[in-house]
FITOR-73283 format. One record per residue (C-alpha): residue number from 1; x, z, y; residue in three letters. Coordinates in steps of 0.2 Angstrom, whole numbers. Each point is the difference from the previous one (the first is absolute). Example, Ala and Ser with C-alpha at 12.3 -4.5 7.8 and 13.67 -1.06 7.14 Angstrom:
# FITOR-73283
<node 1, <62, 39, -22>, "ala">
<node 2, <6, -3, 17>, "ser">
# end
This chain:
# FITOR-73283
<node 1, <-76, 54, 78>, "unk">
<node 2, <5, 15, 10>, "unk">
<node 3, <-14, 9, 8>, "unk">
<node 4, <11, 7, 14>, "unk">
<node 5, <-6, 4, 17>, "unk">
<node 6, <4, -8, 16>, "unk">
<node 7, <7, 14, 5>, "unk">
<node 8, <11, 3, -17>, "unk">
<node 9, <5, -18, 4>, "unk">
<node 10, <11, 4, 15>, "unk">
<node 11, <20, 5, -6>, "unk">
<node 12, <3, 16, 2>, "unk">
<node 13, <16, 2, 13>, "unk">
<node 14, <7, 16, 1>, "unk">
<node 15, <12, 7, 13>, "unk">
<node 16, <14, 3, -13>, "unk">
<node 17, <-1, -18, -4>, "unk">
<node 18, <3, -7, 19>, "unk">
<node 19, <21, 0, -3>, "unk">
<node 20, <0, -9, -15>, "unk">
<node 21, <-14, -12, 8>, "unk">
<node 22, <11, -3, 16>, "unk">
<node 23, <14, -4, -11>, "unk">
<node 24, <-9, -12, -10>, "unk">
<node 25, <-7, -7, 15>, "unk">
<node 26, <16, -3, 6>, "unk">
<node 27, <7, -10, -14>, "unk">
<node 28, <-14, -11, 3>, "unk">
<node 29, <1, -5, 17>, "unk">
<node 30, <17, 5, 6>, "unk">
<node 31, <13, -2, -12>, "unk">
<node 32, <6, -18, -6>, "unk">
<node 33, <4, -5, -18>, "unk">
<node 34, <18, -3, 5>, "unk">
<node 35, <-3, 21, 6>, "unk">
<node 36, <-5, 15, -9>, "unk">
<node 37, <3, 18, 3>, "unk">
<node 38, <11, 14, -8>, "unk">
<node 39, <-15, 17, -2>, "unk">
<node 40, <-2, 15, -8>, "unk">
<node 41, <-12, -3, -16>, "unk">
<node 42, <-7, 15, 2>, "unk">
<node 43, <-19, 3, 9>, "unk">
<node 44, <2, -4, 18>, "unk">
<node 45, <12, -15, -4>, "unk">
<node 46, <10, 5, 13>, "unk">
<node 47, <11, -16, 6>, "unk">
<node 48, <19, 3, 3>, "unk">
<node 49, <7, -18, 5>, "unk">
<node 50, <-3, -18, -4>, "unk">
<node 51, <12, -14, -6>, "unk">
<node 52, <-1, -18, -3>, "unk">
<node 53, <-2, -8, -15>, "unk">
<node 54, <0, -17, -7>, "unk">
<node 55, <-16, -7, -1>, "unk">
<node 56, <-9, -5, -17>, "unk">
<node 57, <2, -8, -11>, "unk">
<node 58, <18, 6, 2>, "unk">
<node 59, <-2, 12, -12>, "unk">
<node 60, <16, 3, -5>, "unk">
<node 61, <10, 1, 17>, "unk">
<node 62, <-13, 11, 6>, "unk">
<node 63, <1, 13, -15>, "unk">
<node 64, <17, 3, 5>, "unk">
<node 65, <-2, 1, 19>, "unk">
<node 66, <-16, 14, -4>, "unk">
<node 67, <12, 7, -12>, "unk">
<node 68, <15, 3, 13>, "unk">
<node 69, <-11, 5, 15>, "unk">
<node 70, <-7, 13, -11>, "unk">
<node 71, <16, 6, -5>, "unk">
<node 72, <6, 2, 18>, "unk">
<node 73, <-16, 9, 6>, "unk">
<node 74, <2, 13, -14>, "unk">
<node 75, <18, 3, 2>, "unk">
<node 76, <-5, 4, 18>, "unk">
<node 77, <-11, 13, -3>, "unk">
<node 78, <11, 5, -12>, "unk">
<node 79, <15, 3, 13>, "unk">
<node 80, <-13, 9, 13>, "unk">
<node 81, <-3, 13, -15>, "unk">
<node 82, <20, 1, 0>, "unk">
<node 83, <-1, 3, 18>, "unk">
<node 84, <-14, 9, 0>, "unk">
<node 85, <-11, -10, 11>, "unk">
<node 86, <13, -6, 12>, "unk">
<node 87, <1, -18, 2>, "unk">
<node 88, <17, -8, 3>, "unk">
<node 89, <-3, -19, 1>, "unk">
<node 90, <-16, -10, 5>, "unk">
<node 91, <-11, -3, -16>, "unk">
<node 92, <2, 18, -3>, "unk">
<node 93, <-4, 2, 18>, "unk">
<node 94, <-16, -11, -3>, "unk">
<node 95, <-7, 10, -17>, "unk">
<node 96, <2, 17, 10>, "unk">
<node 97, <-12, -8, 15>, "unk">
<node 98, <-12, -2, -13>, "unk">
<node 99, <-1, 13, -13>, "unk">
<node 100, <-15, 9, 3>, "unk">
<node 101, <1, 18, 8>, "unk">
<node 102, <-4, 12, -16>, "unk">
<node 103, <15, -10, -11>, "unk">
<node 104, <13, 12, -5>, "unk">
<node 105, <21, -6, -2>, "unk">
<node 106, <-3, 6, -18>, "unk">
<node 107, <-16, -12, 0>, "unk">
<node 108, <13, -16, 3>, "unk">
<node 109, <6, -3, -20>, "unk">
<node 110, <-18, -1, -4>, "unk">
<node 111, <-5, -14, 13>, "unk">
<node 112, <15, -8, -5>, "unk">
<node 113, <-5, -1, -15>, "unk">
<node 114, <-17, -4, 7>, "unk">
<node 115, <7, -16, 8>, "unk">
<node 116, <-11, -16, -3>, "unk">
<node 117, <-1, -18, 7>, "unk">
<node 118, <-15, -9, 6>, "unk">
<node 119, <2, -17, 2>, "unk">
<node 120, <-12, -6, 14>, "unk">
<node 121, <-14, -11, -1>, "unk">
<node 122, <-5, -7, 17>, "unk">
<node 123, <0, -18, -3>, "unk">
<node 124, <-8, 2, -18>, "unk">
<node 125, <-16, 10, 6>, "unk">
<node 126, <-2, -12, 14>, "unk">
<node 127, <3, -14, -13>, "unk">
<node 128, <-14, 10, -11>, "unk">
<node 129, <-11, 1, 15>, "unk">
<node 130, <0, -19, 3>, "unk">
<node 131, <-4, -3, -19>, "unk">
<node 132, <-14, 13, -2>, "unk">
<node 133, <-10, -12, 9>, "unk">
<node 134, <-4, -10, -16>, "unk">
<node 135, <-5, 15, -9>, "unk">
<node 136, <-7, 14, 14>, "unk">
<node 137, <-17, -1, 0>, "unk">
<node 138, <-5, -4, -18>, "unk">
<node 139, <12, 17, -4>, "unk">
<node 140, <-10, 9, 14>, "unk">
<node 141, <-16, -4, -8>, "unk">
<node 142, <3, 3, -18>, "unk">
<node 143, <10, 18, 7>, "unk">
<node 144, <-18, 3, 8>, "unk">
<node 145, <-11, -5, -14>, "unk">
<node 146, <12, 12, -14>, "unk">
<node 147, <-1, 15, 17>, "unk">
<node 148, <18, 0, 1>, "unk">
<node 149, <7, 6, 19>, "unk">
<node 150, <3, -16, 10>, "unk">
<node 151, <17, 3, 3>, "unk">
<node 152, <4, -5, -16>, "unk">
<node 153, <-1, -17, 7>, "unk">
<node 154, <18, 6, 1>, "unk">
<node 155, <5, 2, -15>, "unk">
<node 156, <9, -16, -3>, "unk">
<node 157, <12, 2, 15>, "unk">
<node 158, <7, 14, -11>, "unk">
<node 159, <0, -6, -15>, "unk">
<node 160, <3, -22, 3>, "unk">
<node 161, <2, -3, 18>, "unk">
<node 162, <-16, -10, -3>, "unk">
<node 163, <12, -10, -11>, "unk">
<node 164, <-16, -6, -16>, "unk">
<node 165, <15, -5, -11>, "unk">
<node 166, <11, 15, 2>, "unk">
<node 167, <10, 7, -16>, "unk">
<node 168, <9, 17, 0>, "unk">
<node 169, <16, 5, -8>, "unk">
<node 170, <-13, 9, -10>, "unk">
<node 171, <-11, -13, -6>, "unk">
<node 172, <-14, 4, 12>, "unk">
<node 173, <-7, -15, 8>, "unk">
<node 174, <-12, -9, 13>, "unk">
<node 175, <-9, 5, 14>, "unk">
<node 176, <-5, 18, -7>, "unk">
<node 177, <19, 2, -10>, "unk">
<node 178, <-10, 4, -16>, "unk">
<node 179, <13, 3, -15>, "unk">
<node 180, <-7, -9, -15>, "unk">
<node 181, <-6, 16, -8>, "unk">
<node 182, <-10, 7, 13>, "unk">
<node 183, <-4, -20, 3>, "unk">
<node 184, <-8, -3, -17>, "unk">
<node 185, <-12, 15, 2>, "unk">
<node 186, <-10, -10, 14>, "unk">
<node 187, <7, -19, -2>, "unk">
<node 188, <5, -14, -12>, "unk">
<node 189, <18, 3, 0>, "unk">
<node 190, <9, -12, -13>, "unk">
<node 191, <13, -15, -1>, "unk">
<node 192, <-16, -11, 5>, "unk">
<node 193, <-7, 8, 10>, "unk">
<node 194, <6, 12, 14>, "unk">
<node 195, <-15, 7, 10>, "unk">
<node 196, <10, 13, 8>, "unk">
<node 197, <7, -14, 12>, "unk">
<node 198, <-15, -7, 5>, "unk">
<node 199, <-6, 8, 16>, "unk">
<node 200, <-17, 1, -3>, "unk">
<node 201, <-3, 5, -17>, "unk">
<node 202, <15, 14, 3>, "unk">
<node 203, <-9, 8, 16>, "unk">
<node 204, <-15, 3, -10>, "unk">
<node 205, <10, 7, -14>, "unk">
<node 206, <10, 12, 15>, "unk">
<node 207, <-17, 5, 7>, "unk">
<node 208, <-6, 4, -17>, "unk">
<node 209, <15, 11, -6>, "unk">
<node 210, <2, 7, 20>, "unk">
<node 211, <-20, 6, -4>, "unk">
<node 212, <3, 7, -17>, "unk">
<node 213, <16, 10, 6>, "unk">
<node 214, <-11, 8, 14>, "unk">
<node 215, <-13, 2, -15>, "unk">
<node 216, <12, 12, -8>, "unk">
<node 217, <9, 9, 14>, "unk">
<node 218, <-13, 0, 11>, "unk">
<node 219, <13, -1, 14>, "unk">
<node 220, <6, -17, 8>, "unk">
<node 221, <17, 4, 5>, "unk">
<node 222, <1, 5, -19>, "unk">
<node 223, <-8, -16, -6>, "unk">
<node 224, <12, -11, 10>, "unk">
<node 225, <15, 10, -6>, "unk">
<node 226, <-5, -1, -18>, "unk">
<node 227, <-1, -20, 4>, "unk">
<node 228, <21, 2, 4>, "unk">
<node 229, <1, 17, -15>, "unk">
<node 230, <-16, -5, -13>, "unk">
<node 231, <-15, 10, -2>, "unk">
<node 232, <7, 9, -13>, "unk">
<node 233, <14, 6, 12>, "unk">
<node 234, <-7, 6, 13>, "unk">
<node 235, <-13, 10, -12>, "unk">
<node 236, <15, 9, -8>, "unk">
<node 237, <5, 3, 20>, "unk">
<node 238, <-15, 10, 4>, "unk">
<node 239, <3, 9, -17>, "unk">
<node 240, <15, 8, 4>, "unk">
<node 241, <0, 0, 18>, "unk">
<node 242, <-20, 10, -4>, "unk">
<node 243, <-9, -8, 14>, "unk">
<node 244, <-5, -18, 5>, "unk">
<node 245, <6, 2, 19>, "unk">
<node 246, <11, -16, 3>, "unk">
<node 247, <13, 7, 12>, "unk">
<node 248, <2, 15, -13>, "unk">
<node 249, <4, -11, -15>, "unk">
<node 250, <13, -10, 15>, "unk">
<node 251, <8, 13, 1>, "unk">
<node 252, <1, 11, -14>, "unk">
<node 253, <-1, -12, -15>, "unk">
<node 254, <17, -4, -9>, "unk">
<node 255, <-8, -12, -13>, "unk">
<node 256, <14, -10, -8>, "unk">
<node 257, <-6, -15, 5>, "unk">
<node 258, <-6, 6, 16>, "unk">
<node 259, <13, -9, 13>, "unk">
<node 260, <2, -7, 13>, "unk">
<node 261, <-12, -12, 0>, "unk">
<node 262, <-13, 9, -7>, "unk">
<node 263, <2, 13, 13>, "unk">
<node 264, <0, -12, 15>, "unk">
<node 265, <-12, -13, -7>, "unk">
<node 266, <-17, 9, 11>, "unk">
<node 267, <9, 2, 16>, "unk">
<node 268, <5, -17, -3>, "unk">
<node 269, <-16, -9, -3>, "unk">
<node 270, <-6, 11, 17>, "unk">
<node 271, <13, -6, 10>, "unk">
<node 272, <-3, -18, -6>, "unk">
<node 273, <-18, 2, 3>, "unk">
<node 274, <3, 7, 17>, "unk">
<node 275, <11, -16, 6>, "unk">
<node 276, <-12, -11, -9>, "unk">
<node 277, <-14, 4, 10>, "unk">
<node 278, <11, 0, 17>, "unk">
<node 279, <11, -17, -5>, "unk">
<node 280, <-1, -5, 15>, "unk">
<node 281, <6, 15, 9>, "unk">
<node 282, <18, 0, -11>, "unk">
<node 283, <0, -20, -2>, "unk">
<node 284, <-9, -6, 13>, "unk">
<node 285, <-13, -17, -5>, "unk">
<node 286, <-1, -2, -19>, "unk">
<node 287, <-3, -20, -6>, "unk">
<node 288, <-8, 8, -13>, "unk">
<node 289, <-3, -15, -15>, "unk">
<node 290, <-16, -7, -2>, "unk">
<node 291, <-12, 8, -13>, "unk">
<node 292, <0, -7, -18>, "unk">
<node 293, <-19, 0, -8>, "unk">
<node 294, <3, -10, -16>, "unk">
<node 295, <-15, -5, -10>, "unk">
<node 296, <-1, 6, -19>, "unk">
<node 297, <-7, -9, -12>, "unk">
<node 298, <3, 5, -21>, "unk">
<node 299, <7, -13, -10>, "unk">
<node 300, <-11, -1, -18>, "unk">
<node 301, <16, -7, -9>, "unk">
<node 302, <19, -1, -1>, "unk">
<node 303, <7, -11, 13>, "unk">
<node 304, <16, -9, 2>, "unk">
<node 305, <7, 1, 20>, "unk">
<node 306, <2, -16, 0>, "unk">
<node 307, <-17, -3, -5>, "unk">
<node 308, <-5, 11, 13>, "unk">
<node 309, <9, -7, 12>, "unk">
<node 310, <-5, -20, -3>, "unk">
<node 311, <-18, 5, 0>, "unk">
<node 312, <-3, 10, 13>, "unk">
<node 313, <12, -12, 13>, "unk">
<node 314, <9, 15, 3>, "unk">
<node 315, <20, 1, 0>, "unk">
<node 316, <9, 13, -12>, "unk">
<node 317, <8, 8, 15>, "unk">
<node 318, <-18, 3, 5>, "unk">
<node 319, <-6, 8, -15>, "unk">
<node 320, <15, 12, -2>, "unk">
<node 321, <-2, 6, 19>, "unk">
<node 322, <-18, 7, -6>, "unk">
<node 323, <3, 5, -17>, "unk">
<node 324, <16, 8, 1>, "unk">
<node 325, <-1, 10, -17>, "unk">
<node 326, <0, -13, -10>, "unk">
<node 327, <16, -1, -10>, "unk">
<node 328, <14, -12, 2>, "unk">
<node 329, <-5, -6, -19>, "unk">
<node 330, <-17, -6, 7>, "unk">
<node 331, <8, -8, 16>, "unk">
<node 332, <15, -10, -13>, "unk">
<node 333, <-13, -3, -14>, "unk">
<node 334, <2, 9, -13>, "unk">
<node 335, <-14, 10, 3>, "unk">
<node 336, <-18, -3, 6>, "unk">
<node 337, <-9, 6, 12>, "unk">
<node 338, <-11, 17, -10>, "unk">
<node 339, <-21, -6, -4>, "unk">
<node 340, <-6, 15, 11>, "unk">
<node 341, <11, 0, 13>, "unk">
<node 342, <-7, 0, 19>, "unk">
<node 343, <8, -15, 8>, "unk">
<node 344, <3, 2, 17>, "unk">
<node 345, <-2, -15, 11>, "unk">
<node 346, <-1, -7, 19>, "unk">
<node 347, <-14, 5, 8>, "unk">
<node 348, <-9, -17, 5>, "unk">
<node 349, <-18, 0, 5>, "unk">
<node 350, <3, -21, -5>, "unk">
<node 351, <3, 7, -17>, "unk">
<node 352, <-11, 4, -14>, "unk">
<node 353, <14, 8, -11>, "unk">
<node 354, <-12, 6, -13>, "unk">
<node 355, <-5, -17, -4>, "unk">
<node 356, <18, -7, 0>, "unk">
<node 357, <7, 14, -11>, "unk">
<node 358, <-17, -6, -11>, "unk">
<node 359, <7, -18, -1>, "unk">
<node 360, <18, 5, -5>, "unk">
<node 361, <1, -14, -13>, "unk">
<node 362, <-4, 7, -18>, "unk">
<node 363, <15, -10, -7>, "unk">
<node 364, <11, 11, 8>, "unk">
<node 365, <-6, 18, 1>, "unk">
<node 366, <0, 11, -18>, "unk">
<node 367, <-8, 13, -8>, "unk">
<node 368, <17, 11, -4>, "unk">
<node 369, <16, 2, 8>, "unk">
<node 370, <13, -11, -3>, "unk">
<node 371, <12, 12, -13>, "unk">
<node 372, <16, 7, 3>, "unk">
<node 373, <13, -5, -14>, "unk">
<node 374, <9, 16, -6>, "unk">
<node 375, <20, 3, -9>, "unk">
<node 376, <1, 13, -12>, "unk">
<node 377, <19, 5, 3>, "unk">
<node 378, <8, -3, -17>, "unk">
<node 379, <18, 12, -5>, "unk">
<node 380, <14, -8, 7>, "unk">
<node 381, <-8, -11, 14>, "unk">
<node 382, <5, 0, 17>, "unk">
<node 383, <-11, -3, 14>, "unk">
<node 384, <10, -16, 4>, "unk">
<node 385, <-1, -10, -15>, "unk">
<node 386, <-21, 5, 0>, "unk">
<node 387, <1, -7, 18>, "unk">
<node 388, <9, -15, -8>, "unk">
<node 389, <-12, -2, -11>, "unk">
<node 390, <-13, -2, 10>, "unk">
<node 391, <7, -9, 13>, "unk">
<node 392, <0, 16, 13>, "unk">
<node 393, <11, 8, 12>, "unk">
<node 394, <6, 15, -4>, "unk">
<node 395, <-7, 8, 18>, "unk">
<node 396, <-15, -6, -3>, "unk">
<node 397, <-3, 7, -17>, "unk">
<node 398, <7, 16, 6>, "unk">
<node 399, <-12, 1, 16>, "unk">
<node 400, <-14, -4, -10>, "unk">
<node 401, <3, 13, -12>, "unk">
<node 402, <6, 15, 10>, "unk">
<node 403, <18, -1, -7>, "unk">
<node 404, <13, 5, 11>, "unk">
<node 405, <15, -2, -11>, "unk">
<node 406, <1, -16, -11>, "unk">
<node 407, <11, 11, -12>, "unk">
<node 408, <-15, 13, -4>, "unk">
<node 409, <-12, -8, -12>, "unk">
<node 410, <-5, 5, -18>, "unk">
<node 411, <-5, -8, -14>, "unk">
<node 412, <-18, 0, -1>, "unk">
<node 413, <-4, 2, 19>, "unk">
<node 414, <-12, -14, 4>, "unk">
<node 415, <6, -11, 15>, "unk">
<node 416, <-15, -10, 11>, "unk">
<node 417, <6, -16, 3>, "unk">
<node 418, <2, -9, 18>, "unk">
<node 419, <-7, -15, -8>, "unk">
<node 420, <-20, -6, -2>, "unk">
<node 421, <-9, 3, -16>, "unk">
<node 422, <-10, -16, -7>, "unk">
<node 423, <-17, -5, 9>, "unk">
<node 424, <-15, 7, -5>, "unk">
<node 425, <-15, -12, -3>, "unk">
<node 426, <-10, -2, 17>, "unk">
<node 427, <-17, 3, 3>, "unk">
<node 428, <-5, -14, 0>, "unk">
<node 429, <8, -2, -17>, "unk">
<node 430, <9, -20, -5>, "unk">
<node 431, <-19, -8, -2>, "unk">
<node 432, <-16, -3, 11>, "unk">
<node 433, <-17, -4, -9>, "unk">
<node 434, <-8, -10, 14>, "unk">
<node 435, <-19, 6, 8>, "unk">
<node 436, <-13, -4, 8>, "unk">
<node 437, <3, -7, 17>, "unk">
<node 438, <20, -1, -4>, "unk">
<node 439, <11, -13, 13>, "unk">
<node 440, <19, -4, -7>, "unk">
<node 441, <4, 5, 18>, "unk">
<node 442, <-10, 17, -3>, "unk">
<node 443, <9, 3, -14>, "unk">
<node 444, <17, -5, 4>, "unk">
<node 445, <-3, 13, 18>, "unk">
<node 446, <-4, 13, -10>, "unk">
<node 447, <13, 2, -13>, "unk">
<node 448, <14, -7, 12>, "unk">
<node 449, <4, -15, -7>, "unk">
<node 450, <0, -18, 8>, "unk">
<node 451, <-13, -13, -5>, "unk">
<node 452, <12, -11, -3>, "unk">
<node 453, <9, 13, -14>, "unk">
<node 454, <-18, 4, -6>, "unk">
<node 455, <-3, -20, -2>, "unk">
<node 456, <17, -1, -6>, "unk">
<node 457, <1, 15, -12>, "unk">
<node 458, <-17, -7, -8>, "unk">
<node 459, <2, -18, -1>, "unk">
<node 460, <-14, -2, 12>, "unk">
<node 461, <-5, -19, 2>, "unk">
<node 462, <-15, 4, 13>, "unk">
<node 463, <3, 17, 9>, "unk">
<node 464, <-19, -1, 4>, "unk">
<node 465, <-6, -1, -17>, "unk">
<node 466, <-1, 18, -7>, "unk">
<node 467, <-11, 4, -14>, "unk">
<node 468, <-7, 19, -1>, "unk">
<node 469, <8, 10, -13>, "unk">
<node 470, <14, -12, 1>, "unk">
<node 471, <19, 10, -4>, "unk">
<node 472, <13, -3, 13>, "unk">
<node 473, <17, 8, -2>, "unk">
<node 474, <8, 9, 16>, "unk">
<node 475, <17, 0, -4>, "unk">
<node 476, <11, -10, -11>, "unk">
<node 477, <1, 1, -16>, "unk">
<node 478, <-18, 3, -4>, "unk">
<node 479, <-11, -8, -10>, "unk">
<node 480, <-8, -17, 9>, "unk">
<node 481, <-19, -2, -1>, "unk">
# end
């Protein structure tokens, strides 16, 4: 853990930073989603107009609207260098009121070429506030316990709106927005299993790679940019820039990779921090939702969903809404839920989960996973005839293999299969050698069977009369006793 300060935990907010804050501010309480605003990119983000937009998930009518209004903004400036500052319609009019006072006619192909939308996000941060309820204070202690600033509490209003199963165009995902690389350095990130999108495993993995950051740049503002930029980045920032001062490297470092949103991404966790802890003064009262405390218990083997579900008379729905990083081949079947894994469930103070996790029926819990079934791609097969084969969709090979065109495969590429693997044989394995003090119900509870099927599967006569060391077989097919 850090072994910051109280005082090192406070953000740094220097006065350069207050434009670029008040902007950001802005697009969190005033401007709409169907609204963004036309401003300069540059340091104080100055903003020149706003234009309406369609709203999401109109992505496509909405490029083309940004695309246009950006066009006629910069063909105004453009026209005021012709006329050498000397507006002749309204818009022109409008970008002359606000140009700052130190900007120069020769200045006006530069912010033209400045020119950037900012969609705004008034309804999503209030949407984020609402949904931070479930999540808020578990994140405010673990930020606490790893010394991490408190404001970082605002993090995911930046990065997810609050929104657990969020994906980027980038593959970063959940609460946090972890890409699977940095993901895997802190988490279980596989086709399985998914950690980064469930909210409380992934706050204690941001809290732990927040404090490590701070460990190496000895610096928050730093530390919170290289969560946007990578440690790596922001260490080859103060190289060159020769100092460690954050609004030096803002302004002075032209990284390649150093945007926009690198550039903005601290003024913009301040700004959200700042209306986070005054919602009420932008939103007025917030029905914030109701704090979700899941109990944990570790499962010892490999469990079906299903299994799960029966035994512990709780719906699939249920179960997903707490474990939302388990795949969708645990939730259809083809997979099993991992031995090891920290199940999160209701919390029930009726409930003695440990125990009822301990009586999951041995008959239908296993040692190993349930395997994947692989295709070796042989010269002159096509994706759809393999899909045939098997009795796939094509979509659904592709998405579980990655493949955005069906027509670029090659022989020996090995293809996972959207299909189950054979069982493996379950812990309690296909017999039962009676003991001691041994009931047919008993047995039949235990390992999930009926006492009718047990009676049935054994020719039983007398369900009463067991003998110890007697053989029963679980499942059929197995030897009688």
């Amino acid at each position: 853990m850090s072994t910051a300060g109280a005082s090192e935990r406070v953000l740094p907010r220097p006065a350069e930073l207050e434009p670029a804050v008040s902007f950001w501010k802005q697009i969190y309480t005033d401007v709409s989603v169907d609204q963004g605003l036309i401003h300069d990119s540059g340091q104080n983000l100055v903003v020149y107009g706003q234009i309406s937009v369609a709203p999401p998930p109109h992505w496509a009518e909405r490029r083309q609207q940004v695309r246009r209004g950006l066009e006629r903004y910069r063909s105004a400036f453009r026209a005021l260098a012709d006329q050498q500052g000397v507006p002749n319609d309204a818009l022109q009019a409008q970008i002359a009121a606000r140009l700052p006072s130190d900007v120069q006619v020769a200045d006006y192909e530069a912010i033209a070429d400045r020119l950037r939308f900012q969609g705004g996000l008034k309804e999503r941060f209030y949407e984020g506030l609402v949904r931070s309820g479930q999540w808020r204070a578990h994140i405010q202690a673990v930020l606490a316990a790893y010394d991490v600033p408190e404001a970082l509490v605002a993090l995911p209003h930046v990065e997810s709106s609050f929104n657990a199963v969020a994906r980027s165009h980038a593959g970063a995902a959940g609460l946090w927005q972890f890409t699977s690389g940095t993901g895997r350095e802190y988490m279980r990130v596989d086709p399985v299993l998914d950690e980064r999108l469930d909210p409380w495993l992934s706050t204690e993995a941001a809290a732990q790679l927040l404090s490590h950051n701070y460990a190496q740049l000895n610096s928050w503002p730093l530390a919170i940019t290289a969560y946007n930029h990578g440690l790596n980045g922001m260490r080859r920032a103060v190289r060159d820039v020769g100092t460690s001062d954050y609004v030096a490297i803002r302004d002075r470092y032209k990284g390649a990779r150093f945007g926009f949103a690198s550039r903005n991404f601290y003024p913009s966790l301040l700004a959200a921090a700042e209306v986070d802890q005054n919602a009420e003064q932008y939103f007025g009262p917030i029905p914030y939702a109701d704090p979700v405390v899941p109990i944990r218990v570790t499962l010892d083997y490999y469990a079906p969903i299903d299994v799960l579900a029966k035994s512990l008379g709780l719906s699939k729905a249920e179960l997903q809404a707490l474990n939302p990083g388990l795949g969708p081949s645990i939730w259809d079947g083809r997979k099993f839920v991992p031995s090891g894994y920290a199940l999160a469930l209701p919390a029930d103070p009726q409930v003695d989960w440990v125990a009822a996790v301990d009586a999951l029926p041995l008959s239908q819990v296993y040692r190993d996973q349930r395997p994947s079934i692989e295709h070796v791609i042989a010269s002159g097969e096509t994706l759809s005839g393999i899909a045939t084969r098997y009795g796939v969709g094509v979509q659904a090979l592709m998405a579980a293999n990655g493949v955005s065109n069906a027509n670029r495969i090659r022989a020996g590429q090995r293809l996972r299969l959207p299909t189950a693997g054979a069982m493996p044989t379950p812990v309690g394995g296909a017999m039962y050698v009676v003991r001691p003090g041994d009931t047919l119900d008993a047995i039949a509870a235990r390992h999930g069977v009926s006492v009718g099927e047990l009676a049935q599967l054994n020719a039983l006569d007398d369900p009463n009369r067991l003998r110890v060391g007697q053989e029963l077989a679980l499942v059929e097919g197995s030897a009688g006793p």
